[in-house]
C-alpha positions in Angstrom: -150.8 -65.5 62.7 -154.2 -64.3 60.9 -151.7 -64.7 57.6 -150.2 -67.6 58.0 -153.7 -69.0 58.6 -154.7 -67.4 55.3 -151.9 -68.7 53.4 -152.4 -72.0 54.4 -155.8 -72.0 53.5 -154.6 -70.3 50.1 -152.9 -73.2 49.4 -155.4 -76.3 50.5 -158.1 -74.7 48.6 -155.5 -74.5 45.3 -154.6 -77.7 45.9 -158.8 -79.1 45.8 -158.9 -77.4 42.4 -156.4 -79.4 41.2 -158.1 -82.5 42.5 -161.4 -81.3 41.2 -160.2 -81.3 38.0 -158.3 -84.3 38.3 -161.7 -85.8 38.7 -162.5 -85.1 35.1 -159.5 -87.4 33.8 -160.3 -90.9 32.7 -159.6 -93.9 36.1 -160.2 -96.5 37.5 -162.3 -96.5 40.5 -159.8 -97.5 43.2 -157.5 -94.2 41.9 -161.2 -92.0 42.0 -161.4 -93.0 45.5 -158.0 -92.3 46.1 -158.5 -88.5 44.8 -162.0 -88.1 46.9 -159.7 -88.9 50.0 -157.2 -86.2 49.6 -160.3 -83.7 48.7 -161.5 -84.9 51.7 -158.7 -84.6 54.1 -157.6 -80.9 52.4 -160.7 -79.9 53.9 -160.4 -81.1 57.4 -157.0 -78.7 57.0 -159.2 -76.2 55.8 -162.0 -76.7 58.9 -158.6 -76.6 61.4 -157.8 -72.8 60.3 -161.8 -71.7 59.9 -165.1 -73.9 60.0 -167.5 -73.4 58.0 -170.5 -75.6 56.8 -169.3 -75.6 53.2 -165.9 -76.9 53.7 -167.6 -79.7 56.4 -170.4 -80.8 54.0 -167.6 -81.1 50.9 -165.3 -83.3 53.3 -168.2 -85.4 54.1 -169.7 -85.9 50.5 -165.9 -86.3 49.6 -165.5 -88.9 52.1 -168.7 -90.2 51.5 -168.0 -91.2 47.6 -164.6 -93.0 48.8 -166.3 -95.3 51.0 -168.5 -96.4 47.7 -165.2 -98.3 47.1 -163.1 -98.6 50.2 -165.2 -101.6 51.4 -164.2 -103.6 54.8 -163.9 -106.8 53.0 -161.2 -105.6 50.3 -159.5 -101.9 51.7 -160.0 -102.2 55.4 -157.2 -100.0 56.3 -158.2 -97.2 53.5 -161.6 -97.7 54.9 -160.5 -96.8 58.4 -158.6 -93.8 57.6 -161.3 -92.8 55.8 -163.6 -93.1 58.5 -161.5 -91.8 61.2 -161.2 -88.4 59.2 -165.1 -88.2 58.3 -165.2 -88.7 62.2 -163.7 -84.8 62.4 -165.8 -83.5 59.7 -168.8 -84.6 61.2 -167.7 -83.3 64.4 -166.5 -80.3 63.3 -169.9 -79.9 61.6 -171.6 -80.1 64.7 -170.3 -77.1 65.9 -172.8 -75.2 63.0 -175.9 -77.4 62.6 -178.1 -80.4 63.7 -175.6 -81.0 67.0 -176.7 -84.4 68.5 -177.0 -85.9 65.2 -173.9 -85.3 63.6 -172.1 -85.9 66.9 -173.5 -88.7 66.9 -172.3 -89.8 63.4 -168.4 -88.8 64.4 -168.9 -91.6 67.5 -169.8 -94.3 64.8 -167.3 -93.0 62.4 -164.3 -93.3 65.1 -165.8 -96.1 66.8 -165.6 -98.6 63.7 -162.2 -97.0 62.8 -160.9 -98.0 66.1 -160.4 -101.4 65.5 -158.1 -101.0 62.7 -155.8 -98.5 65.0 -154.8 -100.8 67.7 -153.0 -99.9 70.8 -149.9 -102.2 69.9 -150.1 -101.8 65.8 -150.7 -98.0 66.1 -150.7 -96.7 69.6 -150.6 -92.8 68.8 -153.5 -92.9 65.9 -154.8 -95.2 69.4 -154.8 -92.8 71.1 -155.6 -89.4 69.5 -159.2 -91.5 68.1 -159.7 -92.1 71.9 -158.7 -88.9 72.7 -161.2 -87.5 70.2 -163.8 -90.0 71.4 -163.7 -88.6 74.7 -164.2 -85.1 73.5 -167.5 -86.4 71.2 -169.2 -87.9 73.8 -168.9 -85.6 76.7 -170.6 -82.8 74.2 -172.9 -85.7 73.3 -174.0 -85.8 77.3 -174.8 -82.4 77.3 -177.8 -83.2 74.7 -178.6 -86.8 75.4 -178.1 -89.8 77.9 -175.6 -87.6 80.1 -174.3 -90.2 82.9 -174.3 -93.0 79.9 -172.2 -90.8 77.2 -170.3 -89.4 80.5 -169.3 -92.9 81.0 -167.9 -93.5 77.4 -166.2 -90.1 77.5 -163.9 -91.4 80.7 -163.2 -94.2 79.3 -162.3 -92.9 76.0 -160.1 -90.4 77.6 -158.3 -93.1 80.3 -157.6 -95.0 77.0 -155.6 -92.2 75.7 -153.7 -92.1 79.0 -152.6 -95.5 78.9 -150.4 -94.4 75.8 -150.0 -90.1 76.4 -147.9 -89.6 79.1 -146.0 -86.6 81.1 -142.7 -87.7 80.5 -143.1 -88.7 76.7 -146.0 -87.1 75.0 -146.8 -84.3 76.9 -148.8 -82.2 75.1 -150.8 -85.4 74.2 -151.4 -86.6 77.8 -152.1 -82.9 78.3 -155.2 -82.7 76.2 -156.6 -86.1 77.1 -156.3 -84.6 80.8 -158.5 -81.6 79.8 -160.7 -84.1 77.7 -160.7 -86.2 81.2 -161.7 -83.2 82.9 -164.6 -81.9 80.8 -165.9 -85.5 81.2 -166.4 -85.2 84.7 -167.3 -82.1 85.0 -170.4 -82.8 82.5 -171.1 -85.9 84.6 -171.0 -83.6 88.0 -173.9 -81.3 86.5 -176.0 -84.8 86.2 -175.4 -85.8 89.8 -176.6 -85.3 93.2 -174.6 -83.3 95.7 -172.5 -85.2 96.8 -171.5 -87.1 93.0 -171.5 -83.1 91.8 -168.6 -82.6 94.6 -167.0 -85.6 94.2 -166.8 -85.3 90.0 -166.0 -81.5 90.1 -162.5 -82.4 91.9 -161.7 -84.9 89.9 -162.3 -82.4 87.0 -160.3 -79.8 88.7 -157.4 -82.6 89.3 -157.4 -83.5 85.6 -157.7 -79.5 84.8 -154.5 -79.0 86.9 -152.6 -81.8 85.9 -153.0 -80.5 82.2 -151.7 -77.1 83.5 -148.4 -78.7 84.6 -147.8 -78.9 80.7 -149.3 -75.7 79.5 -147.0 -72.8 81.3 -147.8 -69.0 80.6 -145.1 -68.3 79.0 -144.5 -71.4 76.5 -148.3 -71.9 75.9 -150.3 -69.4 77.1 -153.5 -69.4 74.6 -153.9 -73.5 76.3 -152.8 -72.0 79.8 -155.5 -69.7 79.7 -157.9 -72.7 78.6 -157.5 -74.9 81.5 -157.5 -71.5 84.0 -161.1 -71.1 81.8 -162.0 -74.9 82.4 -160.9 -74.5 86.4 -163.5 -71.7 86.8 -166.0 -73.5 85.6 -165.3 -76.3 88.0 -164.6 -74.0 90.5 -168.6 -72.5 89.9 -170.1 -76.1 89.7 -168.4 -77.3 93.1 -169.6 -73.8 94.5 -173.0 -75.2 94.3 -172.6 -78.0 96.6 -169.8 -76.8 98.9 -168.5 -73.5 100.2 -170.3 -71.1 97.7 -168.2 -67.9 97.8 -164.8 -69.6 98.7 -165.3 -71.4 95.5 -166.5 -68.4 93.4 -164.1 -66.6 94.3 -162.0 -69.3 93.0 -163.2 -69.3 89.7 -163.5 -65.4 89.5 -159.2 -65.6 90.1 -159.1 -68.4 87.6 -161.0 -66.2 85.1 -159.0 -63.3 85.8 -156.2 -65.3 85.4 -157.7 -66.4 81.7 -158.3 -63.4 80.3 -154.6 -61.5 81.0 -154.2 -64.3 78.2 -157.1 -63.7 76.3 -158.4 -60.7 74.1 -161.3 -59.5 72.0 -158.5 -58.8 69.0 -156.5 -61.4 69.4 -159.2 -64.5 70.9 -162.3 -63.1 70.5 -163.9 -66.4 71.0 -161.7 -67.6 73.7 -162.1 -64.2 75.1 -165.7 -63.9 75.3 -165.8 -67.7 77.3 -164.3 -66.4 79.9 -166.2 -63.2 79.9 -168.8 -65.5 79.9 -167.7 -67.5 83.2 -166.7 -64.3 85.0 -170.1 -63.5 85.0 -171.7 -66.2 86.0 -168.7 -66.3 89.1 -170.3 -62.6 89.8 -174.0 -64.2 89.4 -173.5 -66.6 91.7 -171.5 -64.1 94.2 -174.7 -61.9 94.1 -177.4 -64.6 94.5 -175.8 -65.5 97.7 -176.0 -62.0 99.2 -175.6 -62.7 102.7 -172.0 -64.1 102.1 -171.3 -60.7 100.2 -171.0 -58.7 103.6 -167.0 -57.8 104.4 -165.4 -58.9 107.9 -162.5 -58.0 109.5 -160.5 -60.9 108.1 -160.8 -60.5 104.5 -157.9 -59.7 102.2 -158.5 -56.8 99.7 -159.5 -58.8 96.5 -162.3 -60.7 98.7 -163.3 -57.4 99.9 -163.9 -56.2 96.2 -165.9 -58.9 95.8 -168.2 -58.8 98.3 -169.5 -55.2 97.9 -173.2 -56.9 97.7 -175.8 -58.3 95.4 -176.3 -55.3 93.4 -172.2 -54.6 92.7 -172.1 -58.3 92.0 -175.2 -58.3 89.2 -173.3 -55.1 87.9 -170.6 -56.6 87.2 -171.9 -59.9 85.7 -174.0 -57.6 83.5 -170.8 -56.3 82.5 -168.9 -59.5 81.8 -171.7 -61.0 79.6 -172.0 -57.5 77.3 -168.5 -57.9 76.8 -169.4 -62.0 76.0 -172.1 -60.5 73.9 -169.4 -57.8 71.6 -168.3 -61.4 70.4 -171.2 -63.5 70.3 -173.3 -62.3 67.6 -176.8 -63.7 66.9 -175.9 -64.9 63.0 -172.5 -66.0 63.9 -172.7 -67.4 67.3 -176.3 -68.6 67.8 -176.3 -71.2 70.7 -173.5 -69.1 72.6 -175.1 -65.9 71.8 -178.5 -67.5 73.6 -176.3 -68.9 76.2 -175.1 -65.6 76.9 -179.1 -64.0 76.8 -180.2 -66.6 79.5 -177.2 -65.8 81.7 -178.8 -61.9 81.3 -181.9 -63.1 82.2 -180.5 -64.4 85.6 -178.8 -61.3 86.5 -181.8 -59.0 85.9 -184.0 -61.8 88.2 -181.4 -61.3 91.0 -181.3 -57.8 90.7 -184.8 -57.3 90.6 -184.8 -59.0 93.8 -183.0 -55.9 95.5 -184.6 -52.9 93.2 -187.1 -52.5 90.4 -188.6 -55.5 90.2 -191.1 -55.0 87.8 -188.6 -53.1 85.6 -185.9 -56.2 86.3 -188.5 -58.2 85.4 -189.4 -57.2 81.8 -185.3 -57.3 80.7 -185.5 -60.1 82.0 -188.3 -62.0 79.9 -187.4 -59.9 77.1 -183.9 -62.3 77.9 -185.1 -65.1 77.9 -187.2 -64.9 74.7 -183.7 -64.0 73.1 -182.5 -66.9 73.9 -185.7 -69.1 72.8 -185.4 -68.0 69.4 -181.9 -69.7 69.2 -183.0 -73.0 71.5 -185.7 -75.4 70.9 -186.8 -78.5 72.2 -185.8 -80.3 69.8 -182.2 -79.3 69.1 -180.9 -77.9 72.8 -183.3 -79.6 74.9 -181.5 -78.8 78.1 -180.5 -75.1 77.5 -184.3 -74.9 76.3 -185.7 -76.0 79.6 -183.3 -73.6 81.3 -184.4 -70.4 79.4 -187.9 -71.3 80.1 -187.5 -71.8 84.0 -186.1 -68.1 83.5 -189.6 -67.0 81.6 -191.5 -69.2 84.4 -189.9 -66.9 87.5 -189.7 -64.0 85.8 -193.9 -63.9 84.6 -194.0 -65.5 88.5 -192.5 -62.5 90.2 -193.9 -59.9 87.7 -197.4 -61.7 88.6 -197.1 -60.3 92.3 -196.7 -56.4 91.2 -198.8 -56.3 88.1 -201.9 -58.2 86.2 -201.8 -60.9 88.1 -203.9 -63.4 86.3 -202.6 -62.7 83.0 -198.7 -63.3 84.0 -199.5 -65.9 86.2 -200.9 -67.7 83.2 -197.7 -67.0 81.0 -195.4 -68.6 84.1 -198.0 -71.4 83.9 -197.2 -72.1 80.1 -193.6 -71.7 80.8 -193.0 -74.3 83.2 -195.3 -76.5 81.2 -193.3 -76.4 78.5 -190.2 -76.7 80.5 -191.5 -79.9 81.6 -192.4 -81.2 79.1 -188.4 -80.7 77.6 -187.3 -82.3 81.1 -189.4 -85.4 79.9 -187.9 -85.3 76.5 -184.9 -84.6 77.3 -184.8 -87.7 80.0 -183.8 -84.8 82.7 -182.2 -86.3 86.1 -185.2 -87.2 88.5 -184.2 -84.7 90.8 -184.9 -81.8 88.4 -187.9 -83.2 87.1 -189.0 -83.2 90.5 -188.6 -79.9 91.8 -189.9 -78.5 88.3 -193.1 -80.3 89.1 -193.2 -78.5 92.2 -193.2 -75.1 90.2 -195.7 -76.3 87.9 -197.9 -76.9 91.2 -196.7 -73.6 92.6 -198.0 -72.1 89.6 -201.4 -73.5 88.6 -202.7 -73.6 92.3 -202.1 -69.7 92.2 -203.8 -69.1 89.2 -206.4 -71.3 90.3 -207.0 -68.9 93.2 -208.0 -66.5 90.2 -210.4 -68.1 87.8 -213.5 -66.9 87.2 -215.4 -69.8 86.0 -215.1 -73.2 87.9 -214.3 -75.2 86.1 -211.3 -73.6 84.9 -210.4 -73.2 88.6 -210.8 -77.4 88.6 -208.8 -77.6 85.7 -205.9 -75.7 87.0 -206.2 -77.4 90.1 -206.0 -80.6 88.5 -202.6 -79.2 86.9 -201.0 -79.0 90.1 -202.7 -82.3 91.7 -200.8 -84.0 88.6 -197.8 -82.2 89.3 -197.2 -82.4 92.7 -198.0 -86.4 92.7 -195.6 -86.6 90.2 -192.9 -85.0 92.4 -193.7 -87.6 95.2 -193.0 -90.9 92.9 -189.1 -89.6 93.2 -189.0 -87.8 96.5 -189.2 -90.1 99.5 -189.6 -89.9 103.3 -186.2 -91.7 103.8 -184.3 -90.1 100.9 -185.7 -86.6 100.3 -188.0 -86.3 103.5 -187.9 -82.2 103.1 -189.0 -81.9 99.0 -191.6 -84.8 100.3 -193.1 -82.8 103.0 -193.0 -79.6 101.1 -194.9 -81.5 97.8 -196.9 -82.7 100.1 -198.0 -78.8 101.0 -198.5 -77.8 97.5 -200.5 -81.2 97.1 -203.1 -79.9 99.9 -203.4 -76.3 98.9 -204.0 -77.8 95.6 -206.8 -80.2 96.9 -208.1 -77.9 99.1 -208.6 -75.3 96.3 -210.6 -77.7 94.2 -212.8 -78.9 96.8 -213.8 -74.9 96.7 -215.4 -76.1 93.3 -216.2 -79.9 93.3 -216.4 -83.0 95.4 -215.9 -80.8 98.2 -215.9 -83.5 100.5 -213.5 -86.1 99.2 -210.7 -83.1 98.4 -211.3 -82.1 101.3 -210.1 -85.6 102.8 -207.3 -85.7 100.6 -205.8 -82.1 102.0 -206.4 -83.3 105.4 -203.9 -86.4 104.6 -201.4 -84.3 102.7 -201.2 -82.0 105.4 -200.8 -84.8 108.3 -198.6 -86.5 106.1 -196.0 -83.2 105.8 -196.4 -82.6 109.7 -195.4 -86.0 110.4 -192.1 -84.9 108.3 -191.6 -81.4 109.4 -192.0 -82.0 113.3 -188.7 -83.4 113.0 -186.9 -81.8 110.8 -188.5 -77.9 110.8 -190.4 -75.9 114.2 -191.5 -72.9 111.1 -192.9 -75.1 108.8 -194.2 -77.6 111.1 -196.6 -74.8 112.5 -197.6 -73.6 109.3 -198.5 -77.1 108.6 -200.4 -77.4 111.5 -202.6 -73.9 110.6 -203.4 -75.4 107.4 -204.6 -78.6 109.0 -206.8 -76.9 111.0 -207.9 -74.7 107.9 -208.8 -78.2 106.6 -210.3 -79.5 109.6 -213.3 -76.3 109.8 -214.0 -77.0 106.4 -214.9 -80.5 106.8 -216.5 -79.7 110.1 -218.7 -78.3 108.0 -219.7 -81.3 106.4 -218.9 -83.8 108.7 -218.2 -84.7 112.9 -218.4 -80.9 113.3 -217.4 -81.6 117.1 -215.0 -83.5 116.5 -213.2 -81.8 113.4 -213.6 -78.5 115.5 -211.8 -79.8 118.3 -208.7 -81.3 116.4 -208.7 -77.5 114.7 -208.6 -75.9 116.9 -205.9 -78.0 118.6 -203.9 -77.7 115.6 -204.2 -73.8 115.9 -203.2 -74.1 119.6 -200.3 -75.7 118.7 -199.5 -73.2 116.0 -199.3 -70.3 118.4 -196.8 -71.9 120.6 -194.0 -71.3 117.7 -195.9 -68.1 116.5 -196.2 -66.5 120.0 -196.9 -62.8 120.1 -193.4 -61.6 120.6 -192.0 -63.4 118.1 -194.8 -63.5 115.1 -197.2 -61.2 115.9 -199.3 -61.0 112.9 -198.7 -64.8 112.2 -200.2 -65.0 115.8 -203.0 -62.8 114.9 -203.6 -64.7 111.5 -203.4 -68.0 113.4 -206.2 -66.2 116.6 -208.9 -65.5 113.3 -208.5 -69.2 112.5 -208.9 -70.5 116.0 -211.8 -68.3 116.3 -213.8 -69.3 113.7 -212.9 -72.7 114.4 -215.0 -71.7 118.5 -217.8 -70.4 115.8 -218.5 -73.2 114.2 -218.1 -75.8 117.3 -220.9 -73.4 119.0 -223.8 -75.0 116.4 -223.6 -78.1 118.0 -221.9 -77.3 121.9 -222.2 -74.9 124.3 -223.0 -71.8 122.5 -222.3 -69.0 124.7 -219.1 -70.8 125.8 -217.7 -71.1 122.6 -218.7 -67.3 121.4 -216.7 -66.5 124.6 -213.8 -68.0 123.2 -214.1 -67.0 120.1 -214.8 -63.3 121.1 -211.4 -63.2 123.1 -208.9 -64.3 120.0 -211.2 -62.0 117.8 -210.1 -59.0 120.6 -206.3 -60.1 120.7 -206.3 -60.2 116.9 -208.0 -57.0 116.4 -205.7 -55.0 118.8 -202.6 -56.8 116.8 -203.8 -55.8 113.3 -204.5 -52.4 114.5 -201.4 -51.6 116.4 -199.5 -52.6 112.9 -201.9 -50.9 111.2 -201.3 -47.4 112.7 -197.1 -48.4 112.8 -197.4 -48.6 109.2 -198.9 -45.5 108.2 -196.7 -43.5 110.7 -193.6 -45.3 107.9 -196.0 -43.9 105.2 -196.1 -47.8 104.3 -198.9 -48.7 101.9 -199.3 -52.4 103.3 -201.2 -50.2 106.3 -204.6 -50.4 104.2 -204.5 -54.4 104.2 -204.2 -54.2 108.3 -206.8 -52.0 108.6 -208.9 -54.4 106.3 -207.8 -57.1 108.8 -208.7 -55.0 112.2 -212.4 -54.4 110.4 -212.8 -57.7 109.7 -212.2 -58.8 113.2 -214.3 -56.1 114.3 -217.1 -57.0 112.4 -216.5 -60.8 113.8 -216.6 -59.3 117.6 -219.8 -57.8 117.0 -221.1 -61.0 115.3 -220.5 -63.1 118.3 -222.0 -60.2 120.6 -225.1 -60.3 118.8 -225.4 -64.5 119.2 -225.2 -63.9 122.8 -227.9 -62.0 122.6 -229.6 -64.1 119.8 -229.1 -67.1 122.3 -231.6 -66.9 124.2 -234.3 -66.5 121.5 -235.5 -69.8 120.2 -234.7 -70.8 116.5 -232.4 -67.5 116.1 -229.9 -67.7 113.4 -226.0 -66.8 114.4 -224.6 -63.4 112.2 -222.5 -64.3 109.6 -218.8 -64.8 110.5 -215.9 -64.1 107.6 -213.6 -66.9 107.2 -210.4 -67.0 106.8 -208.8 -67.5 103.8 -206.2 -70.4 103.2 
């Protein structure tokens, strides 16, 4: 085959010689044009067996000098032929440099050709434009106004059909299927669930109808195409619906692929579905708790589900093998494609061992792959290798410097913001990438030194979170609005640490009520940890304001906590949730019964105390090291008992001042 492809492209590239020099006789310029043509078209022939920008950019400039001649008003029919094959140079060109653009500039070409190849004058030419049309503007979506050019890619492809046909032109109606397909399966990864399900079976409809044509044995190189394209489906419907039924879908269909597919033979094909299989295997491990076998499962199922870690080793596996092929200089955008994809496994790996060390492989990764993608050419895939940097400098912030990764996961998500606003990113994803970006800065803002870089970052994740809220709704998202609404008080309560202490204070209070109101429908868990941040809230501002009557709505709101965190279920939540209630007795006893409230206090300081102290000692008998922050928590208490001993004592002395009680942190 490799021979037969070089002889052919022997003989085109003899053949533009004798054009070339053609070029040098005296004509007149209709006959000129006529020669640019054919040096244009034995380059397309050229592009079909290997592309390569120098054969693209001498089509185009070929084509180019034609059109000087072929006008509309005097060679309309040259002109459209013309047109139709700078069309495929331009696309084919796309596949090296400046994507968007010069796909793009193949729409237009095949777009004004179109006219001249009617469906009753020329119903094939028709229909293999159309065809072609469809393929443009489905890899158009993946850059630019997806739904829109998702749209024109159907349609393109449905024009086709209504000429290609099972029974007559197979082979045609079998690629404008697969066109069909990729259409909708581009449009599925721009919808919400259920579009995404809905679009992902047409794709795998379209996929299997183009499979009726394609058997193994008489076309197995396309066979193996549409068993590549069915995976993928496969992996997008996973993410809506039945996660490792459909996985282990697309891990059969890639299977399936690549008994047809090899490194010698298809290194590119080859190295796609490498490519897939490990992102079946990624998904497999990410949801872990599907991996465990049962009694019921056949032996390939069984395979599969060995766990996360056996599943990230063998993703790792199928994207080295992706990676034999995908070199850096030949294969830039797949070769990045590929590093992202890494950077996922070692993220879900780290989540099972070596986190930190997980962690570094995986930023290095990442930062692969952003040395191929930018902003400006691959929005999309852009934004996707940063939200890898973002989690990974998040996670690695937890074990190690702190401050200083939690500041590179802050720049990250920034940036991969700001692509999702360039990029025109579906509101649903700009959303919950605002929530990260609040995520992040409020955490950092718990470290700053200085305050007013504590207000700045503070500020960040106001911005953010509000920003979430103008697309989630009550009535449409009401979980994502309850949960912005969180990060939107810990954010306002961490600047009213630091300024207007007051008025942020206010605001917290309001975000907080305004999840509750949300959660005590849908969620018990998060509707009590809503309700010990309210009353967090509500001892701050008794501090400034109605401290009897903020006091007594905290501690209500702490009461109501405990009933879901109850000793038997929670018990440190319980304790954590007694400290709050206690200070919240503490502070009521400046301005009501004094000795009542110590009481109070006194009693939830005990029952936290013994509960911090009883893990404490549990801990250290596991040789655990999280045994030193309970025994911090047990002498803080400890020190609080004694505190509201001494203000019974101190009660009865006029003008004496109450010990010193540590608060809670938020």
């Amino acid at each position: 085959m490799q021979s037969i492809k070089s002889h052919l492209n022997s003989e085109y590239e003899n053949a533009l010689i004798v054009y070339e020099k053609m070029l040098a006789f005296e004509m007149d310029r209709v006959q000129r044009s006529n020669i640019h043509r054919k040096i244009g078209d034995n380059c397309l022939e050229i592009i079909k067996q290997k592309n390569d920008l120098k054969s693209c950019e001498r089509a185009i400039d070929a084509y180019e000098k034609a059109l000087l001649v072929y006008t509309p008003e005097h060679y309309p029919i040259l002109r459209a032929k013309v047109m139709r094959g700078l069309g495929f140079a331009y696309a084919a060109l796309a596949d090296i440099t400046n994507r968007a653009k010069n796909l793009r500039q193949a729409t237009l070409c095949w777009e004004e050709s179109l006219p001249f190849f009617s469906i009753t004058a020329a119903a094939k030419e028709h229909a293999s434009i159309q065809n072609e049309l469809g393929c443009a503007y489905r890899k158009l979506a993946e850059l630019e106004s997806r739904r829109e050019n998702c749209k024109k890619a159907a349609e393109a492809c449905k024009a086709a059909l209504r000429v290609f046909n099972l029974k007559d032109s197979p082979l045609q109606f079998a690629a404008a299927m697969a066109n069909q397909g990729s259409a909708y399966l581009t449009l599925a990864q721009a919808a919400n669930a259920a579009d995404q399900a809905e679009s992902c079976k047409k794709a795998i409809l379209a996929y299997e109808e183009a499979i009726q044509v394609y058997s193994p044995v008489r076309y197995p190189q396309q066979y193996a195409a549409m068993k590549n394209n069915l995976a993928v489906a496969y992996l997008s419907l996973s993410e809506t619906e039945d996660k490792a039924g459909n996985c282990r879908l697309a891990l059969a269909a890639c299977r399936e692929a690549l008994l047809y597919r090899t490194a010698g033979e298809q290194p590119q094909a080859y190295a796609a579905s490498q490519n897939n299989l490990g992102n079946a295997y990624l998904a497999l491990a990410e949801e872990s708790g599907e991996a465990e076998e049962g009694e019921d499962e056949d032996e390939d199922e069984k395979m599969d589900g060995q766990g996360c870690l056996e599943n990230c080793r063998r993703a790792l596996e199928a994207y080295s093998n992706a990676l034999q092929i995908y070199s850096r200089e030949e294969f830039p955008r797949l070769y990045a494609t590929a590093q992202n994809n890494l950077a996922n496994v070692y993220l879900t790996q780290g989540q099972r061992e070596d986190k930190a060390g997980n962690c570094m492989k995986a930023i290095r990764a990442a930062q692969e792959a952003l040395s191929v993608f930018s902003l400006e050419d691959c929005p999309e895939d852009y934004a996707e290798a940063k939200g890898s940097l973002w989690l990974a400098y998040l996670t690695l912030a937890d074990i190690e410097y702190r401050a200083e990764n939690c500041s590179l996961a802050l720049e990250a998500c920034e940036e991969r913001l700001q692509s999702y606003r360039n990029w025109a990113a579906q509101p649903l994803q700009f959303a919950s990438c605002c929530k990260d970006l609040a995520i992040t800065a409020t955490m950092l803002a718990d470290m700053e030194i200085s305050a007013e870089a504590k207000a700045e970052d503070c500020k960040k994740a106001i911005s953010a979170a509000l920003e979430s809220l103008r697309i989630y709704s009550v009535q449409s998202h009401p979980e994502e609005y309850a949960e912005a609404q969180i990060l939107l008080w810990a954010a306002y309560s961490a600047l009213a640490e630091v300024e207007e202490k007051q008025e942020n204070c206010k605001k917290a209070i309001e975000a907080c009520q305004a999840a509750i109101r949300i959660y005590e429908r849908i969620s018990p868990a998060e509707h009590a940890d809503a309700l010990k941040n309210l009353g967090y809230s509500l001892i701050t501002m008794a501090e400034i304001e109605d401290k009897a009557k903020n006091c007594h709505k905290a501690i209500d709101a702490c009461e109501q906590a405990l009933q879901y965190y109850t000793l038997e279920t929670a018990p440190l939540e319980h304790a954590d949730i007694l400290r709050d209630l206690a200070f919240a007795h503490i502070t009521l006893s400046a301005v009501e019964d004094k000795e009542e409230c110590c009481k109070k206090a006194l009693k939830a300081y005990k029952k936290a105390f013994k509960i911090y102290q009883a893990r404490s000692a549990e801990l250290e008998r596991q040789g655990d090291p999280g045994a030193h922050e309970m025994r911090n928590q047990a002498e803080k208490c400890h020190r609080s008992m004694h505190s509201c001993k001494a203000i019974f004592k101190a009660g009865r002395k006029a003008g004496a001042v109450a010990p010193r009680h540590e608060r809670p942190r938020a």
